[in-house]
DRENDO-1510 file (C-alpha; in Angstrom, 1 decimal, always signed):
<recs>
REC; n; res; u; v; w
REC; 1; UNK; -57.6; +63.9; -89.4 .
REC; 2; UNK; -54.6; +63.8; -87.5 .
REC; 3; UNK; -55.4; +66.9; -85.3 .
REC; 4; UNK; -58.6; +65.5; -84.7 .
REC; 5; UNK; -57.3; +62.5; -83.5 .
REC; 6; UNK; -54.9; +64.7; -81.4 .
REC; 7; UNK; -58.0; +66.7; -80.0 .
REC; 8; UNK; -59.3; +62.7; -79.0 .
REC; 9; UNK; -56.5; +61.6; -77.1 .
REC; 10; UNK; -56.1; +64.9; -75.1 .
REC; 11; UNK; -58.7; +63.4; -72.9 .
REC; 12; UNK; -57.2; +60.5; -70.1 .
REC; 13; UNK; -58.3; +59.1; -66.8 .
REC; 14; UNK; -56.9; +62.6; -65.3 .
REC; 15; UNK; -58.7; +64.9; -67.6 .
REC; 16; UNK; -62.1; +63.8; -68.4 .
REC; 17; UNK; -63.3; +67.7; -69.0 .
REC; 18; UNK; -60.9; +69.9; -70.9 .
REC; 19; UNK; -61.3; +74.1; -71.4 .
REC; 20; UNK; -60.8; +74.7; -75.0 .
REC; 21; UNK; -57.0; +76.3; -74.1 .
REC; 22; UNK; -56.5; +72.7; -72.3 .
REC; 23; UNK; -57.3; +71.2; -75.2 .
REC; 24; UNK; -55.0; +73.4; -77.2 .
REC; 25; UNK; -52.4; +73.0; -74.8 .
REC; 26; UNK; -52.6; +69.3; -74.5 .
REC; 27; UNK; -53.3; +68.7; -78.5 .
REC; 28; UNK; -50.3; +71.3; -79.4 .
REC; 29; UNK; -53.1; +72.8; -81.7 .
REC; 30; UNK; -52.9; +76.8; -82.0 .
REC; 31; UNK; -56.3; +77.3; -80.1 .
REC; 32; UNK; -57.8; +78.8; -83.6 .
REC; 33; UNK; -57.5; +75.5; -85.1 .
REC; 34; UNK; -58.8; +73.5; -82.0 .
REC; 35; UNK; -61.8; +75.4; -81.5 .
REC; 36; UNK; -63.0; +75.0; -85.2 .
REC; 37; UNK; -61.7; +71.2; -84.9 .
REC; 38; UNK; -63.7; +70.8; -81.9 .
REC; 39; UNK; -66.6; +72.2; -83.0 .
REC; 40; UNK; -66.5; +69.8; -85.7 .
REC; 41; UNK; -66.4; +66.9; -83.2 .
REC; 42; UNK; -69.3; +68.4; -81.4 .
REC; 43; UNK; -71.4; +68.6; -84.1 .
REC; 44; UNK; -70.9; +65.2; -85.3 .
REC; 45; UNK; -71.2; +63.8; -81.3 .
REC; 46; UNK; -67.7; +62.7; -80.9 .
REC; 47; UNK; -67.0; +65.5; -78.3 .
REC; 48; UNK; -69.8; +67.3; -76.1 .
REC; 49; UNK; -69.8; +70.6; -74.1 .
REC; 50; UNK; -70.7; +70.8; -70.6 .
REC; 51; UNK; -72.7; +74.2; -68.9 .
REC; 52; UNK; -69.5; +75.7; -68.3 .
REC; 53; UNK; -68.3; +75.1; -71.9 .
REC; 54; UNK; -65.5; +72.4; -71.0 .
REC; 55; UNK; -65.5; +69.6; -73.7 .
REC; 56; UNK; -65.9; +65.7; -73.0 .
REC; 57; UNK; -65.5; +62.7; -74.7 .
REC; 58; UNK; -68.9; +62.4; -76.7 .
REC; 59; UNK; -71.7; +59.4; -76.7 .
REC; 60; UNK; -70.8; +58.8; -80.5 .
REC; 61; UNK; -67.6; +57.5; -79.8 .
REC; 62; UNK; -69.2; +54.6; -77.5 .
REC; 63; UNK; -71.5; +53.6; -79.9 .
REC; 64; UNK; -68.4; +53.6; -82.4 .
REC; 65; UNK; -66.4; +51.7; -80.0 .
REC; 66; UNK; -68.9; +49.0; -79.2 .
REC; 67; UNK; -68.3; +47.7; -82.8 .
REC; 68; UNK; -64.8; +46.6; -82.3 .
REC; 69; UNK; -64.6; +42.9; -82.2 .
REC; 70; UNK; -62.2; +42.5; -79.8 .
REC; 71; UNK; -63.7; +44.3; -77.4 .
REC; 72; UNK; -67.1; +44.7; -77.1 .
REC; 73; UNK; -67.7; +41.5; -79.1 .
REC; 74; UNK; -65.3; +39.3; -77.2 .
REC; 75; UNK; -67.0; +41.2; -74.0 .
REC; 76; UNK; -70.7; +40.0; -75.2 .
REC; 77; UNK; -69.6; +36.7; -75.1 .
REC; 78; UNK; -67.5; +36.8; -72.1 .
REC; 79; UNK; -69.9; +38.4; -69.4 .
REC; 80; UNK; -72.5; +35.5; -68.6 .
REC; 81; UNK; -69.2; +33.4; -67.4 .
REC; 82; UNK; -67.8; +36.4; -66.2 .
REC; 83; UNK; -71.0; +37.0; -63.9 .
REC; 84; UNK; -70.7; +32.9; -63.2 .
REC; 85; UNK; -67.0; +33.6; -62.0 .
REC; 86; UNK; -68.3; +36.6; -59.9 .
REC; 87; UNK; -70.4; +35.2; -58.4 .
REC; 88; UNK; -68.0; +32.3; -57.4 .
REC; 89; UNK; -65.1; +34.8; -55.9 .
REC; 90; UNK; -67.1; +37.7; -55.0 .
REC; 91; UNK; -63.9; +39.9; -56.0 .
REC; 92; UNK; -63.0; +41.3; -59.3 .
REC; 93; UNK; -63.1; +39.8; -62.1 .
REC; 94; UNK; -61.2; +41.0; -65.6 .
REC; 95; UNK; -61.4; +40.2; -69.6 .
REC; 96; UNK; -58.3; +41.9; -71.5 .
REC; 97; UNK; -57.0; +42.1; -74.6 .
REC; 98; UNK; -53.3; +42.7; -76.1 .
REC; 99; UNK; -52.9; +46.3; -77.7 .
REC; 100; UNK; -49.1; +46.3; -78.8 .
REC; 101; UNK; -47.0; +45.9; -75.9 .
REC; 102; UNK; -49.9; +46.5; -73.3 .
REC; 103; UNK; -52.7; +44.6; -72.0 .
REC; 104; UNK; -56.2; +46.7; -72.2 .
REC; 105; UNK; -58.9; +46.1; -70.1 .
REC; 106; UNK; -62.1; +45.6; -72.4 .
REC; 107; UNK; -64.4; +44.9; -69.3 .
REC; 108; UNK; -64.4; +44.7; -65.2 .
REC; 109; UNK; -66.7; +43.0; -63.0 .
REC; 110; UNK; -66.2; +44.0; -59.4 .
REC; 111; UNK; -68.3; +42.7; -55.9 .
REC; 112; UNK; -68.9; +45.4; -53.6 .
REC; 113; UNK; -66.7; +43.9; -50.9 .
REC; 114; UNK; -63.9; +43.5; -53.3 .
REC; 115; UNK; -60.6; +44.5; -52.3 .
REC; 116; UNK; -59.5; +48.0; -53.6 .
REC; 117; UNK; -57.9; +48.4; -57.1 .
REC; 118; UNK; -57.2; +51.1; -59.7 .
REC; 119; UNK; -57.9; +49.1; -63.1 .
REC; 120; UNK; -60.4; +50.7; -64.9 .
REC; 121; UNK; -62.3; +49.5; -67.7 .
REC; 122; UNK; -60.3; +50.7; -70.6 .
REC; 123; UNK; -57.2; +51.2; -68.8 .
REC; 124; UNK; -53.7; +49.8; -70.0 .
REC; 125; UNK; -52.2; +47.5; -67.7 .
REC; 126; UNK; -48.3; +46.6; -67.8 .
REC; 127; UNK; -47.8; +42.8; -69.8 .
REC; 128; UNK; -45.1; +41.7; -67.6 .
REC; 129; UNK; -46.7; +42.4; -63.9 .
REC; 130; UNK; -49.9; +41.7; -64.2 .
REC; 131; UNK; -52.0; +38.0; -64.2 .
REC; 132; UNK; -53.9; +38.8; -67.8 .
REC; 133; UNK; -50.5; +40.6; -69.4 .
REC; 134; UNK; -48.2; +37.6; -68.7 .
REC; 135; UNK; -50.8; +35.2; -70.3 .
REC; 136; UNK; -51.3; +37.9; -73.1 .
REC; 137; UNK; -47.5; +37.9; -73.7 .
REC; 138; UNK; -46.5; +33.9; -73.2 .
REC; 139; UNK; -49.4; +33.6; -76.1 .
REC; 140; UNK; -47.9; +36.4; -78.4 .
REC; 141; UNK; -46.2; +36.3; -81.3 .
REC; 142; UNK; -42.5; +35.5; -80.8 .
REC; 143; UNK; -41.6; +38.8; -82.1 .
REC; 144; UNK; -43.7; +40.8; -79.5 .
REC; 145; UNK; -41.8; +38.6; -76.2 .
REC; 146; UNK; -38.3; +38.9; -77.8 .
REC; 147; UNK; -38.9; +43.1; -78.7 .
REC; 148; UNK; -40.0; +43.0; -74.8 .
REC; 149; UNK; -37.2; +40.8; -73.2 .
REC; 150; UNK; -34.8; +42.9; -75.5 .
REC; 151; UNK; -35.0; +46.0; -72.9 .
REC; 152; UNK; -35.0; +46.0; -69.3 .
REC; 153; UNK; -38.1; +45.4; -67.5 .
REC; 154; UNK; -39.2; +46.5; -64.4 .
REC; 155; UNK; -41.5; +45.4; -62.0 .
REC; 156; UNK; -44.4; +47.3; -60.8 .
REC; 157; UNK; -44.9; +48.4; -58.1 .
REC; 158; UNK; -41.0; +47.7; -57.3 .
REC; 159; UNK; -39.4; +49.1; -60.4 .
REC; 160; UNK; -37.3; +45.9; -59.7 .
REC; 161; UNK; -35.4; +44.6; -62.9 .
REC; 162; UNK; -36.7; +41.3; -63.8 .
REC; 163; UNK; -33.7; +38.8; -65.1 .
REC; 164; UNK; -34.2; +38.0; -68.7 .
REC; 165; UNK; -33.9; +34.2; -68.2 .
REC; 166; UNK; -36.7; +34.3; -65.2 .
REC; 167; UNK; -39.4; +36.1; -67.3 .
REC; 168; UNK; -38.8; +33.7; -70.3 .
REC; 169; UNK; -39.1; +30.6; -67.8 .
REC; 170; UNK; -42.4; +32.2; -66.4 .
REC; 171; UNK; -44.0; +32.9; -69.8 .
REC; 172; UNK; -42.8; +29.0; -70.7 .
REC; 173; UNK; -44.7; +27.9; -67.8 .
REC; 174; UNK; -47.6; +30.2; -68.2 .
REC; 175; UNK; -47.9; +28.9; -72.1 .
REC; 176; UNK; -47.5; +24.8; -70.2 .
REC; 177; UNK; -49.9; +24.9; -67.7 .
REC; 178; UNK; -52.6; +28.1; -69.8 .
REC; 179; UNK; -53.0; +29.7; -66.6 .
REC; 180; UNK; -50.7; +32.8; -64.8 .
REC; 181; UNK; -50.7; +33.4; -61.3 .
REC; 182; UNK; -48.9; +36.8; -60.7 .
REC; 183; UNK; -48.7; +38.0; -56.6 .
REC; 184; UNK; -48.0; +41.5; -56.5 .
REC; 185; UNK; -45.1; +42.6; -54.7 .
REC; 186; UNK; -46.5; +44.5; -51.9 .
REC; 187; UNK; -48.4; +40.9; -51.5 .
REC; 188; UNK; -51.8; +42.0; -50.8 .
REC; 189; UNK; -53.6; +40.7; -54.3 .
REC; 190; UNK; -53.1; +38.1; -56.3 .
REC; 191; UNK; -53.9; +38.1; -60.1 .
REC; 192; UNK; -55.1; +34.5; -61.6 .
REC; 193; UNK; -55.6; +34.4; -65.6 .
REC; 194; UNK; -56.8; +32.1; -68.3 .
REC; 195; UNK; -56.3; +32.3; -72.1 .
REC; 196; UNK; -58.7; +32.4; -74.0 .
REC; 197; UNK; -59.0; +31.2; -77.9 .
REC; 198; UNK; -60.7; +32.1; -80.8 .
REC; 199; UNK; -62.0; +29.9; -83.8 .
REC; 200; UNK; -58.5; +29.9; -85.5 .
REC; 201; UNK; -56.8; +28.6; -82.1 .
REC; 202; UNK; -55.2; +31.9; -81.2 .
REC; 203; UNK; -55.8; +33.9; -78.2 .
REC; 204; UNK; -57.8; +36.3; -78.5 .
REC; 205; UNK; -58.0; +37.8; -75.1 .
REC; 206; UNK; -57.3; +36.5; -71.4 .
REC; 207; UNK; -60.0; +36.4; -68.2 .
REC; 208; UNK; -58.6; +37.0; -65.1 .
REC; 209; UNK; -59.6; +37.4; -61.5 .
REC; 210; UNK; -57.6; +39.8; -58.5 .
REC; 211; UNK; -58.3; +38.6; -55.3 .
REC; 212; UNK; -56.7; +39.1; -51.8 .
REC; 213; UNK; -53.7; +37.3; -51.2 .
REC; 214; UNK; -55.2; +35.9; -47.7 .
REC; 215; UNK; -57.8; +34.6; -49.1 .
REC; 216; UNK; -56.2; +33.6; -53.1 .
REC; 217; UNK; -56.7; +29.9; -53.1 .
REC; 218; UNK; -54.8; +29.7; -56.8 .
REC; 219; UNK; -55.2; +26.0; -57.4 .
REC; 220; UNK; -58.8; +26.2; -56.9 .
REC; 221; UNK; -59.3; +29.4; -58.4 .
REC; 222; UNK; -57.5; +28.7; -61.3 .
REC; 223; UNK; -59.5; +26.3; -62.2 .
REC; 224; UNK; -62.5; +28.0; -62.0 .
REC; 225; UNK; -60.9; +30.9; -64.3 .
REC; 226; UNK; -59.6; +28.4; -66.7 .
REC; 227; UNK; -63.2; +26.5; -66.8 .
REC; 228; UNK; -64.7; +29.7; -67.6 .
REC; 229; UNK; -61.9; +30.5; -70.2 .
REC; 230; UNK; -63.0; +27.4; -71.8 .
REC; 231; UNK; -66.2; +28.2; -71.9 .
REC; 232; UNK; -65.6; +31.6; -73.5 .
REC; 233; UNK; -63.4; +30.3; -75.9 .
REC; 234; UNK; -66.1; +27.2; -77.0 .
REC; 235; UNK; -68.1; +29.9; -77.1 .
REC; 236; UNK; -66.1; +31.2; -79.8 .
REC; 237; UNK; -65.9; +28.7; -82.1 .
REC; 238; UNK; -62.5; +27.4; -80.4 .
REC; 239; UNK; -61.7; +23.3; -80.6 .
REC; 240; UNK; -58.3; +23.4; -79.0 .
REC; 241; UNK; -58.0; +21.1; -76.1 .
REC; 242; UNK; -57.4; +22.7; -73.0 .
REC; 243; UNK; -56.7; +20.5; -70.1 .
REC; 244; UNK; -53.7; +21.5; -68.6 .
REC; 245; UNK; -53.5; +21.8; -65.0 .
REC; 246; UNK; -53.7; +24.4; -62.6 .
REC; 247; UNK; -50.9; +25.7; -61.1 .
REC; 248; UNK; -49.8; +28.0; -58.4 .
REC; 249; UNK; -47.1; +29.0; -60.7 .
REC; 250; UNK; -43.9; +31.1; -60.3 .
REC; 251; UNK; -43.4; +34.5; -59.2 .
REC; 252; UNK; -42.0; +36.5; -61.9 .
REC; 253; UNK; -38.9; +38.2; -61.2 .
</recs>
């Protein structure tokens, strides 16, 4: 199981098709061993073959995936506000989810004029420079912060250290006011983000909008990400009060 697995995560952004000797090479399989693994995977749909006889990631696995409740079910819930939101900020907007110590984007709405951005849908995104991470990591356990604030972090883009002290005051904030406003260093988006909770009060994932910085507007975009956060999370069987401001909040680091 655990070559198969291996065989699974050859496969990134960067190599959607894979030869069977990338796959070997990538896996660290003896190529013997991948092609007979593979073969497996194709005949069960988790891996396809194209004409040229490259493997892909295989339809199976998305109909796997779909079942994962904090994904695709938070994302069934989420996309009529989602769509609301979109059609408010004609930009992109973002549902995420923690996965360890980064945030993972679960779904992406994006207006055709939209600025331009690389975040994919099921892409990892850093916790501590992004709108959706910061509120993903102010609402984690305490363990999860104090393992990140235990090693230096870096900005990015800017690979600038962030002091200690100043990312603990911004995730204090971001917890105060349930809404992060993160502008990117080279200043030309701005990420807004909103909690949002599940039926036992905790957060369960984060909605989140990127929009230019000439055109941000956080106070009143935040407020129309945090009433659509609310929604999602009523939605969900959530009765925590939420009615803490919006805030243009700090700049972290």
């Amino acid at each position: 199981m655990d070559r198969a697995l291996s065989l699974l995560a050859a496969f990134d952004t960067d190599h959607r098709t894979l030869s069977l000797t990338e796959l070997s090479r990538r896996s660290q399989i003896p190529p013997s061993s991948a092609l007979r693994l593979a073969n497996r995977l194709v005949n069960w749909g988790a891996l396809e073959r194209d004409g040229a006889g490259r493997y892909c990631v295989g339809l199976r696995l998305l109909e796997i995936a779909t079942l994962a409740p904090r994904g695709h079910g938070l994302r069934e819930v989420a996309l009529p506000f989602m769509h609301d939101l979109a059609e408010v900020t004609r930009q992109h907007v973002q549902l995420a989810v923690r996965d360890g110590m980064q945030a993972m984007l679960v779904e992406r709405l994006s207006a055709h004029q939209a600025a331009s951005v690389e975040y994919r849908t099921g892409g990892r995104l850093p916790l501590h420079s992004t709108g959706v991470g910061l509120v993903l990591l102010a609402f984690a356990p305490q363990e999860v912060r104090e393992e990140l604030l235990a090693r230096p972090v870096y900005s990015e883009p800017g690979n600038r250290l962030i002091p200690a002290g100043t990312l603990r005051r911004t995730l204090a904030d971001v917890r105060l006011k349930q809404l992060a406003v993160f502008h990117r260093e080279d200043e030309s988006i701005v990420s807004i983000a909103a909690p949002v909770f599940g039926r036992d009060e905790t957060v369960v994932g984060v909605l989140g909008v990127l929009v230019p910085t000439r055109t941000a507007e956080p106070r009143r975009m935040g407020l129309a990400v945090q009433t659509a956060a609310r929604g999602i999370s009523r939605e969900l069987g959530s009765r925590r009060p939420t009615d803490a401001p919006s805030s243009d909040g700090p700049r972290p680091g």
